[in-house]
Every structure is written in C-alpha cells, then in structure tokens.
N, C-alpha and C positions, 0 to 999 in steps of 0.2 A: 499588493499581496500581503496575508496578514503573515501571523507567527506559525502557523502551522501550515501552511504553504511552504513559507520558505521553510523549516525544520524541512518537514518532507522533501521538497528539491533538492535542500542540499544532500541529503542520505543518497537521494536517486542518483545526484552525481559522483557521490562517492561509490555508488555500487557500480555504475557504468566505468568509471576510471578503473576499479578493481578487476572488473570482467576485460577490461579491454588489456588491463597490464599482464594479468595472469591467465586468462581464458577460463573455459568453464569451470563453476564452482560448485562443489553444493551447500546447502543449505548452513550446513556447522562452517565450513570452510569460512565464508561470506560472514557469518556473528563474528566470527574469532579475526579476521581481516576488520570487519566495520568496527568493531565494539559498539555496539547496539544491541537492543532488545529484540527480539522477534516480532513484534509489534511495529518495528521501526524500519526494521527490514522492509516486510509487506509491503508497507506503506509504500516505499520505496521502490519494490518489482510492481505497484499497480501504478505510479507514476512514469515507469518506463512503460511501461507498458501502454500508458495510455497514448504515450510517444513514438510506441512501435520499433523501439528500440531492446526489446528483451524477451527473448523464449526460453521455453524451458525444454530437456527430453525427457529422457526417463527419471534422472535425478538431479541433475545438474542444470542451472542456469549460463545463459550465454549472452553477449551481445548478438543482437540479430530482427528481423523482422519478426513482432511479435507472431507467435499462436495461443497467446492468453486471452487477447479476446474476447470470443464466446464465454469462457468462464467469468473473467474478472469484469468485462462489461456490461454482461448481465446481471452481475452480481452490484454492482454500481448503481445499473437500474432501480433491483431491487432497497438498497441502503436510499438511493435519493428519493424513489417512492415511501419509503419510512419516514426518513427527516421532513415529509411534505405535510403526514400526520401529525407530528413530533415533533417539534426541531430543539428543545434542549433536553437533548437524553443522553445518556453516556454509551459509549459501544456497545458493553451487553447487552443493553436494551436494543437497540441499533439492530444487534446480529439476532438477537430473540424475533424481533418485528419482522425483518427479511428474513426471515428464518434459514440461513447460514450460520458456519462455521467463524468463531472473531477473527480468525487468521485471514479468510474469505474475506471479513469486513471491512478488516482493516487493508489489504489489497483495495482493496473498492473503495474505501476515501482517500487512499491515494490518488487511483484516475482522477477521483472526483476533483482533489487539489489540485490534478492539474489542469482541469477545466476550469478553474477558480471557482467552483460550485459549494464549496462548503468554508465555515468559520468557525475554533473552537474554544471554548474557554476550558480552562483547567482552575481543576476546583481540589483544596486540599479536605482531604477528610482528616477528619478529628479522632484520634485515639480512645 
C-alpha cells in the first residue's frame, strides 16, 4: 500500500470511529471533528463507501450500508476511465476529463484507494 492509500484509510478510519462515537454528522461537523481538508474528507466517505460502510441522507453522514454507490462508483469509473488516458495529471485535470465535480473526484479516488487501483505523487509548485 503506497502513501496515499494509507493517508486515505487512515482519515476513513477516523471518519467511521467519529460516526460510530457520535452518530450522524454533517459535513462541517466531521472537518471541525477530523481537522482535515475537504478534499480529505471525500477521500475518505469514498473509501467507506467503497467498503459499504457509509451513507448519507438528507444532510448528514452515518455509519451504515452504503447508498453512495451509484453516484461515487460511477463516478470512480469515470476518474479510472480518465487516468487510463492520462495517468499523471493532477485532480483538476482528473475532474475536467470525467467531467465532475473535485469534490465527486476526489470521493472517487478514494474507492479507487481502496481498490488499490491508484498511486500518487505530490509535486510542490514554485512561487
């Protein structure tokens, strides 16, 4: 498992410990509990999710048999169908190609992580 496998798992087990301590959350809740990015979150309800471990309802996330799914598995599809084009591009690109939402994206290289289906490097940009 590389580094952004585990980064991602670990966040997804911290979201499931948090769902499971305190019940449903929603979205601000869960940043302000994780201290993470939004970016990092995602990540992390598409790694439960790929687990079928997290749904959502109207606003709030829960532990529970996913109904994400359709949306973030498809959506998965679509990103792994991108990177098959592509494969070192940064999310924008990523979410531009499958043409989604980054939030969408980055749910969706979550599954992907936890398929071990993706590897990423980080790259510092220059001032």
């Amino acid at each position: 498992m590389g580094d952004i496998e585990k980064t991602i798992g670990n966040n997804a087990g911290r979201l499931y410990e948090i769902l499971n301590e305190y019940g449903p959350q929603v979205q601000t809740k869960l940043l302000e509990k994780m201290q993470v990015t939004e970016d990092e979150l995602f990540g992390a309800i598409g790694w439960l999710a790929r687990e079928n471990k997290v749904k959502r309802d109207t606003r709030r996330y829960k532990v529970g048999e996913t109904n994400l799914t359709e949306t973030i598995g498809t959506n998965a599809g679509k990103v792994w169908h991108a990177l098959q084009k592509r494969n070192d591009i940064d999310v924008t690109t990523i979410a531009r190609l499958a043409k989604i939402s980054k939030r969408d994206c980055y749910s969706a290289l979550g599954w992907l992580a936890r398929e071990d289906k993706i590897s990423a490097k980080v790259a510092v940009r220059k001032k």
